[in-house]
C-alpha positions in Angstrom: -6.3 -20.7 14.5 -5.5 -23.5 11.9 -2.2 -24.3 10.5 -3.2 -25.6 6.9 -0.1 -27.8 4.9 1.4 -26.6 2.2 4.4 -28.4 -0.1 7.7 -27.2 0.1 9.5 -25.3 -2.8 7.8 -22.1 -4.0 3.9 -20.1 -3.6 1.1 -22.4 -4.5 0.4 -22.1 -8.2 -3.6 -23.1 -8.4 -6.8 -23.1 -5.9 -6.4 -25.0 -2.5 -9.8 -24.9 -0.9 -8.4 -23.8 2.7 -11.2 -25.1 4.6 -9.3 -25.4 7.8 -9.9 -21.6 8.1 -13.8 -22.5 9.3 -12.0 -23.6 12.3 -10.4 -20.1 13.4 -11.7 -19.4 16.9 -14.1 -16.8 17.6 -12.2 -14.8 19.9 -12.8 -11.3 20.0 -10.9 -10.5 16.7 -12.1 -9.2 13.8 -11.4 -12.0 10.7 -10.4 -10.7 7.2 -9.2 -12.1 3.7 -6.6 -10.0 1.3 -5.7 -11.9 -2.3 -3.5 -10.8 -5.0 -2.3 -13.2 -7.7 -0.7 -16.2 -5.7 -0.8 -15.0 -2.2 -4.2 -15.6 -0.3 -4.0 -14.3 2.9 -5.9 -14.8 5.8 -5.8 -12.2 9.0 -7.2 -11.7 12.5 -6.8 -8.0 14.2 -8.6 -6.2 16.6 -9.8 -4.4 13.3 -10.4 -4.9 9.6 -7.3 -3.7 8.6 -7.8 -5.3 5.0 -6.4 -1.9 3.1 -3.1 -1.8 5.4 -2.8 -5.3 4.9 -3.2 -5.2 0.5 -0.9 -2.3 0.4 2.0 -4.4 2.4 1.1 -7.6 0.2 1.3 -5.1 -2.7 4.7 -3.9 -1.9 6.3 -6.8 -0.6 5.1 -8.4 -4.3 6.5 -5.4 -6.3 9.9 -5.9 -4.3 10.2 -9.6 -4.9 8.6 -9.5 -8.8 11.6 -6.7 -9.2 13.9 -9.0 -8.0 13.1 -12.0 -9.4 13.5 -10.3 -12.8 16.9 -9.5 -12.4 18.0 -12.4 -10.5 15.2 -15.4 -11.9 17.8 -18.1 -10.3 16.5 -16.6 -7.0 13.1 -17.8 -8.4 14.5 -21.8 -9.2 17.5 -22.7 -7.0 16.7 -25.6 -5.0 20.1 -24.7 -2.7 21.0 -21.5 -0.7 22.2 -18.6 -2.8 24.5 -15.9 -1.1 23.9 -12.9 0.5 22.5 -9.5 -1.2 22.9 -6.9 0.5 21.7 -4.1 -1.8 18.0 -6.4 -2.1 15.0 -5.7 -0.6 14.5 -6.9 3.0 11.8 -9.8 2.0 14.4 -11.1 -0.1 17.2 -10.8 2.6 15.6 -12.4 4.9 14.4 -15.2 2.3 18.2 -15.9 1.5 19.1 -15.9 5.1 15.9 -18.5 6.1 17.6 -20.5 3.2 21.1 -20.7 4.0 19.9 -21.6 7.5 18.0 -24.3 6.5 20.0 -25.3 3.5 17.0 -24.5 0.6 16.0 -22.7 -2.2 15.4 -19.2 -1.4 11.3 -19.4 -2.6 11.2 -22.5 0.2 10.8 -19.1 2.5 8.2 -17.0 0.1 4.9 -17.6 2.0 6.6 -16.9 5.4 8.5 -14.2 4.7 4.9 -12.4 3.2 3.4 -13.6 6.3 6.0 -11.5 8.3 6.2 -8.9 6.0 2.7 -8.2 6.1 2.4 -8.8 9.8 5.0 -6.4 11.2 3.5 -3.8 8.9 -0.1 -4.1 10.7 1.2 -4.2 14.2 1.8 0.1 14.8 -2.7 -0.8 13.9 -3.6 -3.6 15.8 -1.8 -5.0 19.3 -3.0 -8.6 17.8 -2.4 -9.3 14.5 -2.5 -13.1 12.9 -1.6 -13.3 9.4 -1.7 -17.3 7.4 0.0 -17.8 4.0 -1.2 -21.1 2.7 -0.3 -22.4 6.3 2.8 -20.4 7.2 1.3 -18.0 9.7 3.0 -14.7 11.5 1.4 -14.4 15.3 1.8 -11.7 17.8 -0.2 -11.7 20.2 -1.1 -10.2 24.0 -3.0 -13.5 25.5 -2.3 -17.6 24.7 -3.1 -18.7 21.5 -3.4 -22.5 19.9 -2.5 -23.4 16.4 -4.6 -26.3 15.0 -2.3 -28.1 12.9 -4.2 -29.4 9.8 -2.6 -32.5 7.9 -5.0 -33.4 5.2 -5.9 -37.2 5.7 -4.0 -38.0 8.6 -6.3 -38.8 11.4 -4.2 -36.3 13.6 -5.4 -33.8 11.6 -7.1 -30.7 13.5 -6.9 -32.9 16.5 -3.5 -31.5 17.9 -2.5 -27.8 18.4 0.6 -25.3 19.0 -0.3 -23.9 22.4 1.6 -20.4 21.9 2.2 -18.3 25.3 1.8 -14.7 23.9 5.3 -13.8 25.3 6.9 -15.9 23.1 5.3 -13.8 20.0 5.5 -12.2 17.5 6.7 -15.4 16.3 6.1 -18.0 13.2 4.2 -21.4 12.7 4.8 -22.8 9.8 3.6 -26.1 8.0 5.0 -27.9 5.0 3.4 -31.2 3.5 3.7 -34.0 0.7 0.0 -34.8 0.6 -1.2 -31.3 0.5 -1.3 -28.6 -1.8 0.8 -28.4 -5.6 4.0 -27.1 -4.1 7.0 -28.9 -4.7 8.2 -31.2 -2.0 10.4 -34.4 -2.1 9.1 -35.9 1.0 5.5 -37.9 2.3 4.7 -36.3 5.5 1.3 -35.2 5.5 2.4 -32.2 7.9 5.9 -31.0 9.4 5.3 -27.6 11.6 7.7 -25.9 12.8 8.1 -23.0 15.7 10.3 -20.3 15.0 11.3 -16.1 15.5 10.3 -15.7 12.5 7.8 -16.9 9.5 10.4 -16.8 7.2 12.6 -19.5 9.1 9.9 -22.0 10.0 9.0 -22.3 6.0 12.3 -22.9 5.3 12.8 -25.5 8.1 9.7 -27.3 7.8 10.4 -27.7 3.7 13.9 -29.1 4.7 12.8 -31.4 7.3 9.7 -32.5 5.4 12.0 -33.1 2.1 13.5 -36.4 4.2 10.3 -38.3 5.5 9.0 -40.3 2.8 8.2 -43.2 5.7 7.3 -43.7 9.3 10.7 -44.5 10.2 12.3 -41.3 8.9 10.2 -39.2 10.9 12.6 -38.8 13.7 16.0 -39.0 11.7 14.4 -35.7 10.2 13.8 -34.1 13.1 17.0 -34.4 14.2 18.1 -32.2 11.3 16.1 -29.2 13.0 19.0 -29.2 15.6 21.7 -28.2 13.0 19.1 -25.1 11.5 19.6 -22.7 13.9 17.1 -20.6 15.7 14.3 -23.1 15.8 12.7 -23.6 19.0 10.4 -26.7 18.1 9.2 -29.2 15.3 6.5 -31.9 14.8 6.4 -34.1 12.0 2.9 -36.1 10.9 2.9 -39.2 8.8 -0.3 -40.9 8.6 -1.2 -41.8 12.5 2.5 -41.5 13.7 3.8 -38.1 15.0 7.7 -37.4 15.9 8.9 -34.0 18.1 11.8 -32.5 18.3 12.8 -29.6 20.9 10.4 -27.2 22.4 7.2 -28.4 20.8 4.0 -27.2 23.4 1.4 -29.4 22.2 -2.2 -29.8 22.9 -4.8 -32.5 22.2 -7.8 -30.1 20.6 -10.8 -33.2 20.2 -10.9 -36.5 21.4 
């Protein structure tokens, strides 16, 4: 399974050819696409579950596109907004992935889909992968590696998230300045982070990636991933230079 990058602030608002997706082990899984509007999804299950999974993207877009119409600083902030507890649970858990890792709310969008959509296919499928534009939502019953892809970095595809299948469901997110038309302040060409939750690594991974504009920030910004709680691990890519911070199983995929 391949981690693409994506930038930072907000859902990707043209075509990114996700090629990375032609690396996706053949494992027994049955592989699937669902697309609406921005979101682009790409699942594994033990089944095509591709109805299941465009009725969750559907509702989970109807809840935030009601929301976003009454509340359209939810859609711009670039700092944490407070809590709502009368909104819809994407957009609870979106504010909450925020304030953790002191974002925008939208920093958390293609996560908290990913979970979203995930959690709503598990009473189907025992294994279910779901990857928004490179935030992806795993549970799964045997180890799994995530490929992390970071565009022209010669690291890129060559190192993996080894994920023991007790420590799912879970999320993997990645967050770039060289890939993709998200907003990002930072140059890394990937920061992934491990996490509970989808929701949580987006919004980490866009916080720590927003303070590596050179080699020698990579590990000053990983040291942020200490103070956002909940994490359990974070690598940062810049070019042919990689930093790590906490619990961070990697794996060298080709030589």
């Amino acid at each position: 399974m391949a981690a693409s990058s994506r930038r930072g602030q907000g859902p990707a608002q043209e075509h990114v050819n996700r090629t990375y997706r032609d690396f996706s082990p053949r494992d027994g899984l049955v592989a699937f696409t669902v697309a609406r509007e921005e979101t682009d999804l790409f699942l594994r299950a033990e089944r095509d579950l591709s109805p299941e999974a465009l009725k969750a993207v559907l509702d989970c877009r109807s809840d935030l596109r009601a929301y976003l119409g009454e509340h359209p600083r939810f859609r711009t902030a670039l700092d944490p907004l407070p809590p709502d507890p009368e909104a819809p649970l994407i957009v609870r858990e979106m504010l909450e992935a925020a304030r953790a890792a002191n974002v925008g709310p939208m920093a958390a969008v293609a996560g908290a889909v990913s979970d979203y959509v995930g959690r709503r296919l598990r009473p189907f499928s025992a294994e279910v992968m779901v990857e928004n534009g490179g935030d992806i939502y795993l549970s799964m019953t045997k180890p799994t590696t995530v490929s992390i892809f970071a565009g022209q970095s010669p690291l890129s595809m060559r190192l993996g998230v080894s994920v023991p299948a007790e420590r799912t469901p879970c999320g993997i997110c990645t967050s770039s300045g060289t890939v993709g038309p998200s907003l990002s302040f930072g140059r890394a060409d990937a920061v992934t982070v491990w996490a509970p939750t989808a929701a949580l690594a987006d919004a980490a991974a866009t916080a720590i990636g927003n303070l590596i504009s050179a080699p020698e920030d990579l590990q000053p910004a990983l040291e942020t991933a200490g103070r956002i709680g909940g994490l359990w691990g974070a690598a940062a890519i810049l070019g042919d230079r990689i930093g790590l911070w906490g619990e961070m199983p990697l794996v060298r995929l080709r030589a």
